[in-house]
N, C-alpha and C positions, 0 to 999 in steps of 0.2 A: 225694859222699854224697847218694843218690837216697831221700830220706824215703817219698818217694810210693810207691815201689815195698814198700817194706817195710807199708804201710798197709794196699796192696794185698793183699800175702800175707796179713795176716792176717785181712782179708776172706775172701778167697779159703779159707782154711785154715777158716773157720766155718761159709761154705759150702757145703763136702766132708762135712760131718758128714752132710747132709740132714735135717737137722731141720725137717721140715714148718710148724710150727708159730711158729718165728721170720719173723713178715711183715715183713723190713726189717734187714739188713743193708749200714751206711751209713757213711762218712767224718763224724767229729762237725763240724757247722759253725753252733753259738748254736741248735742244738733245745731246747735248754730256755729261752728268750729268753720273756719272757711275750707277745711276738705271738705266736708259732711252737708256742708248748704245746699248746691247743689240736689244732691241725694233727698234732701231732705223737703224743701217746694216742692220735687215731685209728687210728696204725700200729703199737701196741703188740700182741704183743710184739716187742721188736726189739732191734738189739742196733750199737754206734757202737764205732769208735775213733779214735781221736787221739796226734800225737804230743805228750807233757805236756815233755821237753827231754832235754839231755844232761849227760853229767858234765865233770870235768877229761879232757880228752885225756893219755893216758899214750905219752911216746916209746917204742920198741921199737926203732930203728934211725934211721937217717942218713934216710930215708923213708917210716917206718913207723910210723904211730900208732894206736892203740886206744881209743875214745871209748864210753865209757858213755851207752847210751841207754836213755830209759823210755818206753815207749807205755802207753795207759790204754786198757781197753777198757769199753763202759757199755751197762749192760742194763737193759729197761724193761718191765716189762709193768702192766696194768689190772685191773681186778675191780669189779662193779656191788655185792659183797657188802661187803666192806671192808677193810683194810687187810691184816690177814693174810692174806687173800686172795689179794692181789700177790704175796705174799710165797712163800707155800707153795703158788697152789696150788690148783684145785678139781677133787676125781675123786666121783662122781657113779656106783655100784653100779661099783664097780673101775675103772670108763674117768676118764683125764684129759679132764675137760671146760675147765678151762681153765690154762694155764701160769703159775708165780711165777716171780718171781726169781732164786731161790737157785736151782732147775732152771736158768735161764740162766747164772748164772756155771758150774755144773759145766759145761753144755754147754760154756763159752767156754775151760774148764780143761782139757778134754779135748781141744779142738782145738788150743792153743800151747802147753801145757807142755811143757817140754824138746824144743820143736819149732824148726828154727834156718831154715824154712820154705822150704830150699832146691828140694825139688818143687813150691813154686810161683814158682820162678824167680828167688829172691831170693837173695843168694852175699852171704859175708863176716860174716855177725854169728852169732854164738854161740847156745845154743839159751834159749829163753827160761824164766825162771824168775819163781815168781809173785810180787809184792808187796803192800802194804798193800790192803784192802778200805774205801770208805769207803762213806756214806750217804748222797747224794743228796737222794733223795725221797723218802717214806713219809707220804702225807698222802691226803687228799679233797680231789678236785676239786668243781667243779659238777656236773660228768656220772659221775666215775666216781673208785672212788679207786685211787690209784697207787702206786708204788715203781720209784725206780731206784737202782742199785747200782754203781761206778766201781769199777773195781781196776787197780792197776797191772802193770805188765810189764816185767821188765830185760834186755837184751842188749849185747853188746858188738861192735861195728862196728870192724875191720880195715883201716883205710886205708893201701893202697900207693902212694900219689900224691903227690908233691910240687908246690909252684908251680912248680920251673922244668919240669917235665912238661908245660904246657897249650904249651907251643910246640913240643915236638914231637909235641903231640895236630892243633894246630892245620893244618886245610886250609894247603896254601901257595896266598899268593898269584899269580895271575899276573902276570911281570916284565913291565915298561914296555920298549918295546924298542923305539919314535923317538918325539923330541917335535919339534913343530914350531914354529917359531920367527918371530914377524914383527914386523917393523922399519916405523915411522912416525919419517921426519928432519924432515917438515917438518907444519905442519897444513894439513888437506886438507877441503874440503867432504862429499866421498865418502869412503867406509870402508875403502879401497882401502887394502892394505899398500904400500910402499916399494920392499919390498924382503923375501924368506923364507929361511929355512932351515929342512932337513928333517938334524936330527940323532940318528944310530943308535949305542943303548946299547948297552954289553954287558954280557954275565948275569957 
């Protein structure tokens, strides 16, 4: 079960929208951490995800299981004006001058809903359906004020694999085919063997 790659797609699937305007499309790793904040509004608007875990595995068969997974995806953007601002948004004689939030989740709803993100190379999980929205951030910084937005994502992952599978996944070894063998009968100043044998295994 390759987590990574499923992160991946849906990176990837965010990507594909071409959404000019998303600066940062990123794997969540502690951005919101109070060193890293900072740092990290600078790259606003932008858009993270993360795996948050899985469910009970349900058997299907003698080697087949189905494991409920929820990925979360999180969206951020800034505003010099102020909080609703983040949120909704600024357009300036009809142009968007600057991006909210809620524009990013639809962006992010339009890229994985009911997408099982197999055209980006990812096989075996179901197509995704959307979960809970929660609220992050919605505050004033020093420099600017912000909002970010988390929501989840459910899919279900197919495993055909059993443990005793990695031994027939696994490289074979190369077989030992002579060891050789030295005999010391008596003690000797020098390193010198006795006496050797050269004995040949077989496979």
């Amino acid at each position: 079960m390759n987590l990574s790659i499923i992160e991946q797609g849906i990176k990837d699937a965010i990507k594909a929208l071409g959404r000019e305007y998303i600066a940062s499309i990123e794997t969540y790793g502690g951005d919101f951490d109070e060193d890293s904040l900072p740092k990290t509004v600078r790259n606003f608007p932008a858009v993270w995800t993360t795996f948050q875990g899985s469910g009970k595995p349900e058997h299907l068969s003698a080697n087949r299981f189905s494991v409920p997974l929820v990925f979360v995806t999180l969206v951020g953007a800034r505003s010099l004006r102020n909080e609703e601002a983040t949120r909704h948004g600024v357009e300036v004689d009809g142009q968007s001058f600057s991006i909210g939030t809620f524009q990013l989740l639809q962006d992010v709803q339009l890229a994985l809903l009911n997408n099982n993100l197999k055209v980006y190379g990812v096989c075996g999980i179901t197509p995704f359906t959307m979960g809970k929205i929660d609220k992050v951030f919605d505050k004033r910084t020093q420099g600017a004020a912000i909002s970010v937005f988390a929501q989840q994502w459910h899919t279900t992952l197919t495993i055909k694999k059993s443990a005793s599978d990695h031994d027939i996944d696994a490289p074979e070894a190369d077989w030992m085919q002579k060891v050789n063998i030295d005999y010391f009968f008596k003690p000797s100043e020098d390193d010198n063997e006795d006496a050797s044998d050269l004995v040949l295994l077989d496979k």
